[in-house]
C-alpha positions as CSV (number, residue, x, y, z in Angstrom):
1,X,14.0,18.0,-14.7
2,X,13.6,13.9,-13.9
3,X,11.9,13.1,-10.8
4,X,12.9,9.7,-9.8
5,X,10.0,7.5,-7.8
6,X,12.2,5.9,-6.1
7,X,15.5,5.3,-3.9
8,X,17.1,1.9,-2.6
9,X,17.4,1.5,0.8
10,X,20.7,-0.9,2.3
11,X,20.3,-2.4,5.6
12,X,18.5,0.8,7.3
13,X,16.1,0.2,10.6
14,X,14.4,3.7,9.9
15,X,11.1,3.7,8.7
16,X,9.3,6.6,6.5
17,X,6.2,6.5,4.8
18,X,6.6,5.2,1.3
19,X,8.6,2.7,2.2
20,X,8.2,-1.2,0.8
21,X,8.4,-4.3,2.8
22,X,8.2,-7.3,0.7
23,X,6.6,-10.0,2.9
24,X,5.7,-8.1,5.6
25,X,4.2,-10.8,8.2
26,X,0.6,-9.2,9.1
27,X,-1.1,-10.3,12.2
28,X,-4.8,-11.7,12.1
29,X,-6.6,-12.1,14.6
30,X,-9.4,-15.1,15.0
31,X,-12.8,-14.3,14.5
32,X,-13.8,-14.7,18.2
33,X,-11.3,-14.3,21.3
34,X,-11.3,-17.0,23.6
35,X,-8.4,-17.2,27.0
36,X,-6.4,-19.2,24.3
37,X,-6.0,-19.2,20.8
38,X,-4.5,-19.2,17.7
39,X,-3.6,-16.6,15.5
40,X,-2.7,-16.7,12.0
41,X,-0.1,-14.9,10.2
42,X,-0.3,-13.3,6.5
43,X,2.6,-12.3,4.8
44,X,2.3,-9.6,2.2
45,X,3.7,-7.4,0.2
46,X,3.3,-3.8,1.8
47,X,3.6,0.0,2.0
48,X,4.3,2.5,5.0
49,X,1.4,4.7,5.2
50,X,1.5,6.3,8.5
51,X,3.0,9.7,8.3
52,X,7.1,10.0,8.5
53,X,6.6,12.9,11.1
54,X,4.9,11.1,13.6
55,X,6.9,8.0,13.2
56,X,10.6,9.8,13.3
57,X,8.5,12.1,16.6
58,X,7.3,8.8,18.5
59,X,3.8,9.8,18.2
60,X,2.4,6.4,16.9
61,X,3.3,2.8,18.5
62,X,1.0,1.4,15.5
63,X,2.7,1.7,12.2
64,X,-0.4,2.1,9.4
65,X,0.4,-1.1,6.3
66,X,-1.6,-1.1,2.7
67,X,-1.0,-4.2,0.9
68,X,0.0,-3.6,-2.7
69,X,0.6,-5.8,-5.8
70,X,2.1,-6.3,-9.6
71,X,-0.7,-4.4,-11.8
72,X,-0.5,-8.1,-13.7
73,X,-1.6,-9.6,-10.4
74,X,-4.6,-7.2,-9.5
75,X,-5.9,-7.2,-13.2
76,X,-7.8,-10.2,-12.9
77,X,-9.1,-9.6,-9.0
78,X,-10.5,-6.5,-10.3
79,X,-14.1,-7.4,-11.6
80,X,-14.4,-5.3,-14.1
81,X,-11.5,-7.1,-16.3
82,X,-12.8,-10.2,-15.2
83,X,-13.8,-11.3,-18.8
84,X,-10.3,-10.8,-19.6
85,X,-10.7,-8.7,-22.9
86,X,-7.7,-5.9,-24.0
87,X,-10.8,-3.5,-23.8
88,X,-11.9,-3.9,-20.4
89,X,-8.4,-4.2,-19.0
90,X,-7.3,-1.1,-20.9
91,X,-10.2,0.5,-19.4
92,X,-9.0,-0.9,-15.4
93,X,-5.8,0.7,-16.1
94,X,-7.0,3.9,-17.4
95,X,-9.3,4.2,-15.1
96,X,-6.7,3.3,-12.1
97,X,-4.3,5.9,-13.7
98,X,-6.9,8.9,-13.5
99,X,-7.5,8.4,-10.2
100,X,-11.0,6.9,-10.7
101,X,-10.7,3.7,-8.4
102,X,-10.8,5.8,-5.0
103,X,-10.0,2.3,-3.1
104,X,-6.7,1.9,-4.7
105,X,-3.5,3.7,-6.2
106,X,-0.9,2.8,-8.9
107,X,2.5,3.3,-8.9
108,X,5.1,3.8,-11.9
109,X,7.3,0.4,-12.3
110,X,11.7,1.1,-12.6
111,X,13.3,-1.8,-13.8
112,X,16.7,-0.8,-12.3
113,X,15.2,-1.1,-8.9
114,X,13.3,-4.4,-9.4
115,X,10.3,-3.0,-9.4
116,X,9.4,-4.5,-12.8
117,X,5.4,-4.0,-13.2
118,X,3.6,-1.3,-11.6
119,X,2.2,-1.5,-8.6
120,X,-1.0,-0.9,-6.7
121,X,-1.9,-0.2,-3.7
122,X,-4.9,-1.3,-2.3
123,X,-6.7,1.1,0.7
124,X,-8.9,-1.6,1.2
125,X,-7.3,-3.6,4.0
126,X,-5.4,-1.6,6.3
127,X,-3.1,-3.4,8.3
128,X,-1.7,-2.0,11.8
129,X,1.9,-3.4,13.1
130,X,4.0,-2.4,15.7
131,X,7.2,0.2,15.6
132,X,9.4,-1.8,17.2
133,X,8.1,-5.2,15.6
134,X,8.4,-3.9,12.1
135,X,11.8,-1.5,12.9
136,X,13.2,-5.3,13.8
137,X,11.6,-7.2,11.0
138,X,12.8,-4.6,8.7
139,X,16.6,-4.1,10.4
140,X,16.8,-8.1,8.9
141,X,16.1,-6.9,4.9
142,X,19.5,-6.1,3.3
143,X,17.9,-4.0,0.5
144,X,14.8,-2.0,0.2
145,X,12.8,0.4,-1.8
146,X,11.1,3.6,-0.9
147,X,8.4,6.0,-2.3
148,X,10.0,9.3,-3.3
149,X,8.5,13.1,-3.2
150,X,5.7,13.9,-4.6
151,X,4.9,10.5,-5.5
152,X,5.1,9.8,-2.0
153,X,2.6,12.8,-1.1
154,X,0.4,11.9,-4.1
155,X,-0.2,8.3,-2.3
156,X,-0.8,9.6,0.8
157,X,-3.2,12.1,-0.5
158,X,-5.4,9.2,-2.2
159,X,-4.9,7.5,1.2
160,X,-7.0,10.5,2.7
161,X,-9.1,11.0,-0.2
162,X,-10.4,7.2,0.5
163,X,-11.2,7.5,3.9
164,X,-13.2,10.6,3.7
165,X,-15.7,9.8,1.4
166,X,-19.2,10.4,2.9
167,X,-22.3,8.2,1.5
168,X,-25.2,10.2,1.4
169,X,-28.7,8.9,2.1
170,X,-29.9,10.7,-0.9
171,X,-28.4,11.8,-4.0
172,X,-29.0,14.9,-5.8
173,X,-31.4,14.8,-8.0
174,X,-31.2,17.7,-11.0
């Protein structure tokens, strides 16, 4: 049985976890706040992660953004394959395929959907934006792509799996 990871989405204001928005404008706020000031605005590419219950229930007015890019465009921020070598980038990419980068997640690329590298997902930076903001921004995009089940659940499992890592002051020592 095929599992596709993705479906296109056609001029549609509802928004699901999983779902893409290709230059979503993020909001960053200055360093200090003063009565007046400037803020600067990022646009990036980005994935829904706040859950679809509580957005379709109207339990969050903060909608929950991870920045992701082409696997050809994180290779060389990664430090790791910074030296560029088949090795080294081989080993990023296995290592980002088993799960063994808990700060980010790839995703499989489909051609027919213009989604023509795979993509990662970075938990780093978490971005917050507001529903009806980003139900407008989003009502304006004539075409769209979103995560699919389980893919969908996988990501949002990694999410978690990110933010509850504990440090310990002391490892164990056998």
């Amino acid at each position: 049985m095929k599992y596709p990871w993705y479906e296109s989405i056609n001029k549609s204001s509802q928004i699901l976890q999983g779902d893409f928005v290709l230059n979503c404008p993020i909001i960053i706020p200055p360093v200090t706040f003063e009565d007046e000031q400037d803020v600067s605005v990022k646009l990036l590419n980005a994935i829904i992660m706040s859950q679809s219950c509580d957005i379709e229930n109207g339990k969050v007015d903060i909608i929950l953004v991870c920045p992701y890019y082409n696997l050809e465009d994180f290779l060389p921020l990664h430090p790791t394959s910074k030296d560029g070598s088949k090795g080294s980038r081989k080993k990023v990419i296995d290592n980002l395929l088993h799960g063994n980068y808990p700060n980010c997640h790839i995703l499989q690329k489909d051609i027919d959907l213009n989604i023509k590298d795979y993509l990662v997902v970075d938990f780093r930076n978490v971005y917050g934006i507001h529903y009806e903001f980003l139900k407008n921004h989003i009502s304006k995009i004539s075409n769209r792509n979103r995560l699919l089940p389980p893919y969908r659940e996988h990501l949002s499992q990694a999410f978690a799996r990110y933010f509850m890592r504990v440090g310990l002051p002391i490892n164990i020592e056998i």
